[in-house]
N, C-alpha and C positions, 0 to 999 in steps of 0.2 A: 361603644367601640368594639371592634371585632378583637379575640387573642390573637396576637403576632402567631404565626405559624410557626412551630418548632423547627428548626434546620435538622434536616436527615444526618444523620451521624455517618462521618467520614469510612466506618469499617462498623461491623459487628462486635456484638461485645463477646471478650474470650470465649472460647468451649471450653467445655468442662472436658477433664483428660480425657475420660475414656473416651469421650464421644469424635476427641480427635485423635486415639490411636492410630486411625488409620491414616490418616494424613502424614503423623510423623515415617511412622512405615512407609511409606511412597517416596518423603523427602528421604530418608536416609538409602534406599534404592537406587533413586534417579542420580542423586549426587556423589555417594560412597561409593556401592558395589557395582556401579554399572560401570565405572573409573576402572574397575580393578577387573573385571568380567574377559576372560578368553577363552577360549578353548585350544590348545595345543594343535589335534589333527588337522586343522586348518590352515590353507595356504596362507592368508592372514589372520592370523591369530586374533584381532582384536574387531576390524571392522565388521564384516558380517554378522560374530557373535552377540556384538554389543548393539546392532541393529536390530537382532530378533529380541534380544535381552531385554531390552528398553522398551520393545513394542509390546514385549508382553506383560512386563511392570507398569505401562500406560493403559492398556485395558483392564487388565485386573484392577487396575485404582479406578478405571471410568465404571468396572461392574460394581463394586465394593463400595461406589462411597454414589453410586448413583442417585439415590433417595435423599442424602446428604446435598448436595446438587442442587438438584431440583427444588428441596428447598431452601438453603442457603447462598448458591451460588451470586454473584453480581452477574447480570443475565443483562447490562448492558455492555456494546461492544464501540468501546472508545477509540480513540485515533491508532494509538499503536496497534491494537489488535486486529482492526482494518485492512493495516499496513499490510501483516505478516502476513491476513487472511489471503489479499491481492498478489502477495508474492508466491505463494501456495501456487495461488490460482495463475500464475502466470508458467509457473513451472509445470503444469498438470500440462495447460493449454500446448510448451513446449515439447511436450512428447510427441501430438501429433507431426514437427517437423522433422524429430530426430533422428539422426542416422540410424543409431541402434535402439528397438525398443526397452531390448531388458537392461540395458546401461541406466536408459533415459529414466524408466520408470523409478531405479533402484534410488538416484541420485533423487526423482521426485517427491518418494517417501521419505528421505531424511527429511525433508523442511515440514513436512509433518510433524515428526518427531519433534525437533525444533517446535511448532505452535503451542502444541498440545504441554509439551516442558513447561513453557512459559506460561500458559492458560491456568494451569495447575501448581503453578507456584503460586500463581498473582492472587488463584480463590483460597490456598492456603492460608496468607498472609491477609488475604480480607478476612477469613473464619479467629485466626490467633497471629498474632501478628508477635508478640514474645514468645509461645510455644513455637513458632516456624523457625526464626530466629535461631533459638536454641536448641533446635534439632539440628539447624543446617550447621550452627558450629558446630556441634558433638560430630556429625559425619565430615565435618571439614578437619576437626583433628586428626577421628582416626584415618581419611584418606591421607591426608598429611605425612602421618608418621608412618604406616606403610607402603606409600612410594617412596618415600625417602630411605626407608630402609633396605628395599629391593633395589634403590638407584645407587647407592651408597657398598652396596656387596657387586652389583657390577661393574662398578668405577672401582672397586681394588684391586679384582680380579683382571679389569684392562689395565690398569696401571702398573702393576705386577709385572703383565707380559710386554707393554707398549712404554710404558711410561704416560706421559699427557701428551703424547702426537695424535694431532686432532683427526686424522684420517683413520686412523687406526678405532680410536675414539668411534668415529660414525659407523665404520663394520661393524661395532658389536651388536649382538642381537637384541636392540631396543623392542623385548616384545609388549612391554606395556603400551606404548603410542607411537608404533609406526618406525617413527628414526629418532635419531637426537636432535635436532632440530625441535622436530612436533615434543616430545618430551620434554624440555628445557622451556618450551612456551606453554606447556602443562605445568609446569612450576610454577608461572608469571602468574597464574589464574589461579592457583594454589595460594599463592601468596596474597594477591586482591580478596578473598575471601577468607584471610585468615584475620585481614584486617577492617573488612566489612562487618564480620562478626565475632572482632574482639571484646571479651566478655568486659561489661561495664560497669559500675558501679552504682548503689544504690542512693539516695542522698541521704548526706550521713554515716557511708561508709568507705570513705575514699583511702581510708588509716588504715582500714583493721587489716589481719591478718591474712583473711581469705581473701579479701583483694590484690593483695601482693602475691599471694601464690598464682591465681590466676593469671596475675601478668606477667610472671617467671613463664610459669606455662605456655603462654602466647607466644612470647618472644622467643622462645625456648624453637618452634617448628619456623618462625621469619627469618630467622640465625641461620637454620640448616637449607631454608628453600634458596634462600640466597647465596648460601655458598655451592650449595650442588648447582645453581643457574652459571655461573662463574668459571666452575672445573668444566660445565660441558661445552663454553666456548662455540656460544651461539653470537655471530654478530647480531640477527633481529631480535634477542632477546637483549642482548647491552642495549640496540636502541631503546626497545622498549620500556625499561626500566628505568633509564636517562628521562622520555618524553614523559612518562609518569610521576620522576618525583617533582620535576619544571611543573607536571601542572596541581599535583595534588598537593605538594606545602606551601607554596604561596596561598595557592585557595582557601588551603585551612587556615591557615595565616591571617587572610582576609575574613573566615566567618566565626573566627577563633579569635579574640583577643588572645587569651591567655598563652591558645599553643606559640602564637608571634614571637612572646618574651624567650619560650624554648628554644624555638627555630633562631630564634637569634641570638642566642644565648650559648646554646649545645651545639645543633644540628650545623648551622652555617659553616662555622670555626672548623667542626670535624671535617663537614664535608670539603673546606678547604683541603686542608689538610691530606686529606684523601687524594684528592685531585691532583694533588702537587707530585703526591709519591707516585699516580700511575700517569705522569708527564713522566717522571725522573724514568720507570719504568719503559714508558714506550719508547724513549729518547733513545736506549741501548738496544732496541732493537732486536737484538740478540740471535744472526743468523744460525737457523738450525733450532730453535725455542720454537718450537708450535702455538706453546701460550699467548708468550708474546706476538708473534704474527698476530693472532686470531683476536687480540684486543686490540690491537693498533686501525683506526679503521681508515687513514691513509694508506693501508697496502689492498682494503676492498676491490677498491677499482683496475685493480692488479691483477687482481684472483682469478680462477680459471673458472669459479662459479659466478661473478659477476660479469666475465663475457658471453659464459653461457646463455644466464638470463637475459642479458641485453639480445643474444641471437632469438630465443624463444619469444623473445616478446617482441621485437621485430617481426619474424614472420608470421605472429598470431594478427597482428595489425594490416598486416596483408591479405589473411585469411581474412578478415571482419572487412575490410574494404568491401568486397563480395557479398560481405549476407551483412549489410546493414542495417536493419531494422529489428530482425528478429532472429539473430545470428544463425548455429547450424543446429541447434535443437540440446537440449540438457544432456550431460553426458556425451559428449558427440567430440568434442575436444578433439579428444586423444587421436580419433580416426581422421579427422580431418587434417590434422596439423600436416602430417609429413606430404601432403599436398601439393603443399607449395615449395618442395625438396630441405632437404637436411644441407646442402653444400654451405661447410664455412662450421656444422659443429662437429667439433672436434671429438668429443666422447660420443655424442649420436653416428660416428661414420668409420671411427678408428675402432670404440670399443664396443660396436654393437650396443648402447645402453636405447634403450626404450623411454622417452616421455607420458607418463600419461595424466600427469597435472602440468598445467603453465605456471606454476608457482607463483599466482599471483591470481588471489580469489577473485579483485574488480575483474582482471579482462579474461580472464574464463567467463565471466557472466556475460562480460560484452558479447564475447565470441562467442559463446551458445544462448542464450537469449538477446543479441542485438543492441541496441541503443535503448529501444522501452525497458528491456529485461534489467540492463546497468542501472539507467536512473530510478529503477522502483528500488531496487535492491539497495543503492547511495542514500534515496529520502528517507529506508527506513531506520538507516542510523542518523541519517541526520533530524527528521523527528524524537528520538529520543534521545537526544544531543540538547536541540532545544527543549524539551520540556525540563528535563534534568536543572538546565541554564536560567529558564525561570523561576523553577522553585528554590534553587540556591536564592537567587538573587531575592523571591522575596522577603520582605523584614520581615513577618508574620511567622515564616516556617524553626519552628524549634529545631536548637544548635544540632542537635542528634538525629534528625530528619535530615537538615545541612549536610554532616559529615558522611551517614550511609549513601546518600545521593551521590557526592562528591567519589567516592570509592567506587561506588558503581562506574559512576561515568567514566572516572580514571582507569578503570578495566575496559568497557568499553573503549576506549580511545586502543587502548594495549593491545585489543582485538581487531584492530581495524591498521593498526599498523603493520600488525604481525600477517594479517591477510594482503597485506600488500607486498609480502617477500616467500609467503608458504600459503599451504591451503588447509587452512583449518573447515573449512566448507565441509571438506569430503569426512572429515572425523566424528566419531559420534559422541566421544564426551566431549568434543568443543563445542558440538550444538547444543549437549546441556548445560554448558557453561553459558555459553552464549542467551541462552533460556532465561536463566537465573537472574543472569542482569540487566536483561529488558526487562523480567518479571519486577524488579525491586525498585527499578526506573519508574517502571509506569505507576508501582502500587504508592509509591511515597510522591509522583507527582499526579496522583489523580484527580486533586481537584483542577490542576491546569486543565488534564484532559476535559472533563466535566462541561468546561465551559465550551469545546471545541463539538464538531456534531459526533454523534455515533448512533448506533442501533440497537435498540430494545428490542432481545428476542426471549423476553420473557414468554412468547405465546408458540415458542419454539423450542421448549425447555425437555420435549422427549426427542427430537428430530436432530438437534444439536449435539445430544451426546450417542445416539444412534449411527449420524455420520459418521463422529470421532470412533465408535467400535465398528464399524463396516472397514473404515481405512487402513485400524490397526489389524484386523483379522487379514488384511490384503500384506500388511507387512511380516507377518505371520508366514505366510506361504513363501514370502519373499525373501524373507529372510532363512526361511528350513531348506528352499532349495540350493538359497547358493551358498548356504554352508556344508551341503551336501553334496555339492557343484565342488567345494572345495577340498573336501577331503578325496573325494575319488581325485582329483588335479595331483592333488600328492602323490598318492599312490601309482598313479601314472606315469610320472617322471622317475620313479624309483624305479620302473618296469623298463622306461626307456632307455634310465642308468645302466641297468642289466643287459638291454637289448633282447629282450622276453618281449616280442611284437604281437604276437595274438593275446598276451594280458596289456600292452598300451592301449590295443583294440578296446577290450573288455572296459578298463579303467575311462579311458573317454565317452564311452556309448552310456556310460553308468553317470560320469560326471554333466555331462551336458543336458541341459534340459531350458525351460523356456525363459526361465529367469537367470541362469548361468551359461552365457553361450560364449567366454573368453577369459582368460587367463588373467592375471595379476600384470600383465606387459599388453593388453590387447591383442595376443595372440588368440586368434578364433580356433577353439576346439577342434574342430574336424582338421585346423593345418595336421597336428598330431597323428588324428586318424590315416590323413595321407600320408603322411611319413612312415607308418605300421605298414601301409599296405605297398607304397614302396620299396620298401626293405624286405618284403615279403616277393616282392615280383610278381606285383599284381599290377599292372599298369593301368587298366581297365578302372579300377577301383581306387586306385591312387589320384589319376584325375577327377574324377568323381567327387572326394573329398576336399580335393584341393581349391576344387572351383566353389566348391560351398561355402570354402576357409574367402576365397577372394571374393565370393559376393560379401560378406560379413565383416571384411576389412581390406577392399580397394589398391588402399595407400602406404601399406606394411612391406618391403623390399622383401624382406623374407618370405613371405607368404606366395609375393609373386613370381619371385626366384624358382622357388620349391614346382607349384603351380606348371611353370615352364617346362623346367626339369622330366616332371611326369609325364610332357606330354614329348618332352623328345625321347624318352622311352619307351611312350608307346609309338613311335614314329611318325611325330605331327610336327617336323621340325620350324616349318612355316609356319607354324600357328603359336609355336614358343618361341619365336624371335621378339614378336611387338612387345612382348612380355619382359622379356631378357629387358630390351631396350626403357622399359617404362621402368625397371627397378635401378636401371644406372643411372636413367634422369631423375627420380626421386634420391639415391644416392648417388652423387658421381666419383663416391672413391668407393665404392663397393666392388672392391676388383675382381672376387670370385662371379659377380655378374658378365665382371669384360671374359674372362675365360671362357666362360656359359658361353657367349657369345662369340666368339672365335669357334671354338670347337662346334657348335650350331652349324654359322656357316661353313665349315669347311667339310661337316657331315653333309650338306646339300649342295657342297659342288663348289661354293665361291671363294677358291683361295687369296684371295685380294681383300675382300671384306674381313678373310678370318683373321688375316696378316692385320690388316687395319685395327681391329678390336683389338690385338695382339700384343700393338706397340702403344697403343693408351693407357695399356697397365701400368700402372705407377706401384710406387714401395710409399712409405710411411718417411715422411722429410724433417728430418734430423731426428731422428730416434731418441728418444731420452730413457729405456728399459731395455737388459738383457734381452725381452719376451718380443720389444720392437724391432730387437735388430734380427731375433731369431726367424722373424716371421717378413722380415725384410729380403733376408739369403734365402728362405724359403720360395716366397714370391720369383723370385730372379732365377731362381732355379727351374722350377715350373716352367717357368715362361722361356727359358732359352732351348729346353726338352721340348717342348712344343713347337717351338718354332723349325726345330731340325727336322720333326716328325713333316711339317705342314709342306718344308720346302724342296724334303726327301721324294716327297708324292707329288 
């Protein structure tokens, strides 16, 4: 008889430390200091830096641990990897439709980032799977306690001057991730990984001493993440946390005897208990408590942010009617929304505020990659949904393989909620979080994958990570211009604060280049330029740049306002009407456009029309600020001065 063939072993056997220094170096990188990584001079401080940050810490590991690679690597490419590779590739493919290239491409490299994270965790974890572990806790504490401690000095210091009014709250300078929102769901995913890799015990040392210090320890940063998640009075993070513990204690529950007797024992009872005091809580309501609002989630539907989004996702579903299939190209969002007019929101029309996410990461993907672009992007969490699903379920898989899984998914699930109210898409340490937890999915359900097809490119072992360094060198360049893009953006605006128009000049001609050709609002660079040369009394030159700002963003009322403007100073007054007219129909309460337009016509003669334009000015209907009513008498004032002028001649 022949010998049984030996079965290939699940993972490699550990390295020896040194020979995985470098590995833990990459994890502690990707996960700790690229979390923490900004540069101040930056119009955003966090995104562009941590995009170059990150691309550079992902090739320095693809040089450095190259030979390591090549021989070590798992060099087959199973389901999920597939997945992420086709969503790659569908987002590259995306560029060629998109409005803006250097939007498009910027937005293409992050799901790079995103692969390579995950690729790079999962050959970690196949190399040392207790050293990975125990690197990514030690970076999961110390990020832990030093955003807590930065969150925790800017919430005394808002407290100080606001008290806990949630508005007040959200101006403050969240410069670690964006706004309170994105912050407060950086908790959530703080907290999944504090519980992923909470340190375990040995058998046979479940008593001793050191055990219980490290679970003081543990519990010590879940204490603090959950109560900073709470003061910043995020509704998608209470859901989130709600749908997370619904699914992750029952399930432990279920592959847990033991923990059962707790949860029904400790956990339930408390959690009653809990539940009871924040009914009694929300019951009082308490008009004028911010808090309370902001937990109560029967006042949601109320909120001026829930009509909002219901208007923005409304007319994104308008927008997507149009470009069904392949929506308007990656990146392209922003330009295209105001399209289909702003009439009906209320901050987009009264306060000037700019959209440039749909707050809701599914139908941005509809809207700019189509119907194919949504369902690749849907399968690829729901393939790692089910795998997750069968390896809990099977008897065979050890409890601690069960519980990591179970955590995993339960982040996942947290990430897929939280993108259906914000955009963690566009962040870069959500992609490596996001990384990490398909990386732990896929490595603990690999033998489901296994059975499923995939591709052996063992015989593409220098070509594979040659790509990987051609990409990151692309993000390299992409990422040094538009942080270069944004530091001149700063200085620019300081120039324009002063009204110093040949350094706006200077500062824009400096900031703009082929990778940064628009602002943090989707205003196109050269608007700026024509505004310097405007104010300079260059007319010649002001249309000039204005029409370059209107090829570059169409749909922007400002830009075509301004655009107009220029050209009826250089006396083309017929040629800035259609224009006037195309920013009142994208905004119809944009009243300084109806003025634009009355005084147009009645510079060419047509006092009927100017009059007409005249009496469509409207005021701001029922004022609820000082500043509304100020700009109300304001309005009205204007407009009856004008009108005596019109009728005087």
């Amino acid at each position: 008889m022949r010998p049984a063939k030996k079965s290939r072993p699940a993972s490699l056997p550990p390295a020896k430390a040194n020979s995985f220094l470098s590995w833990q170096i990459l994890l502690w990188l990707v996960v700790a200091v690229n979390s923490l990584f900004f540069l101040p001079p930056c119009l955003d401080r966090s995104l562009a830096p941590r995009f170059f940050f990150l691309s550079f810490v992902l090739l320095a590991g693809m040089v450095l641990l190259w030979n390591d690679l090549r021989e070590k690597a798992d060099w087959r490419l199973h389901g999920l990897d597939l997945f992420l590779l086709a969503w790659y590739g569908m987002n590259l493919v995306s560029i060629g439709w998109a409005f803006s290239w250097s939007e498009a491409v910027f937005y293409t490299q992050k799901v790079l980032l995103l692969f390579l994270v995950y690729w790079l965790v999962r050959q970690a974890l196949v190399r040392d799977e207790v050293a990975s572990c125990r690197t990514l806790r030690q970076a999961t504490t110390l990020l832990t306690f030093a955003v807590c401690g930065i969150l925790l000095a800017q919430l005394a210091v808002g407290v100080m001057q606001h008290g806990l009014d949630n508005q007040k709250l959200y101006n403050l300078d969240w410069f670690l991730f964006g706004n309170k929102s994105l912050t407060a769901e950086f908790l959530f995913f703080l907290l999944i990984f504090n519980v992923l890799f909470f340190p375990r015990a040995n058998p046979g040392e479940e008593g001793t001493t050191g055990r219980l210090l490290a679970t003081s320890v543990s519990w010590l940063p879940v204490s603090l993440l959950l109560a900073l998640m709470i003061l910043l009075q995020t509704r998608t993070v209470y859901l989130t946390l709600f749908a997370a513990a619904m699914v992750y204690f029952p399930v432990r529950a279920w592959i847990e005897p033991g923990f059962a007797v707790i949860l029904k024992k400790r956990i339930l009872p408390a959690g009653l208990v809990a539940f009871g005091l924040l009914i009694g809580f929300l019951a009082l309501k308490g008009t004028g408590n911010s808090l309370t609002e902001r937990l109560n989630p029967l006042t949601y539907l109320e909120s001026a942010t829930a009509n909002e989004r219901r208007f923005v996702w409304y007319k994104t579903d308008l927008l997507n009617a149009d470009h069904f299939w392949l929506g308007v190209g990656n990146g392209s969002w922003k330009f295209w929304f105001p399209s289909k007019n702003i009439q009906g929101a209320y901050r987009l029309q009264e306060k000037n505020v700019v959209f440039t996410r749909a707050h809701n990461d599914y139908l941005e993907v509809r809207a700019e990659m189509g119907t194919v672009g949504v369902v690749m992007f849907c399968v690829l969490f729901g393939a790692a949904f089910l795998a997750a699903f069968l390896k809990i379920r099977s008897g065979t898989t050890e409890q601690r393989v069960r519980h990591d899984l179970l955590v995993s998914a339960t982040g996942l699930l947290g990430y897929c909620i939280i993108q259906y109210f914000d955009f963690p898409r566009e962040r870069i340490e959500m992609q490596a979080v996001l990384a990490v937890l398909f990386a732990f999915i896929a490595f603990y359900s690999r033998d489901i994958w296994a059975r499923w097809p995939g591709v052996f490119i063992g015989k593409l072992q220098s070509v594979f990570p040659g790509l990987a360094v051609a990409g990151l060198l692309v993000n390299l360049a992409i990422g040094w211009y538009r942080i270069q893009g944004e530091i001149h953006n700063v200085r620019m605006v300081k120039e324009l604060a002063k009204r110093n128009y040949p350094g706006v000049l200077n500062e824009t001609r400096a900031a703009r280049n082929r990778f940064y050709e628009y602002d943090d609002v989707a205003l196109p660079l050269f608007w700026y330029e024509g505004i310097a040369f405007y104010q300079m009394n260059q007319p010649g030159k002001s249309v000039d740049a204005f029409q370059q700002a209107y090829r570059l963003n169409p749909w922007s009322f400002q830009v075509i306002n301004n655009y107009a403007s220029a050209l009826v100073k250089a006396g083309r007054h017929r040629d800035a009407i259609p224009l006037y007219e195309k920013a009142v129909e994208i905004n119809p309460r944009y009243e300084d456009g109806k003025f634009n337009l009355a005084y147009t016509w009645h510079q060419a003669g047509d006092t009927t029309r100017a009059l007409g334009w005249l009496n469509r000015i409207d005021t701001i209907p029922n004022p609820g600020t000082d500043e509304e009513r100020r700009n109300n008498a304001s309005i009205r004032q204007r407009r009856e001065e004008f009108r005596k002028v019109i009728e005087s001649q």
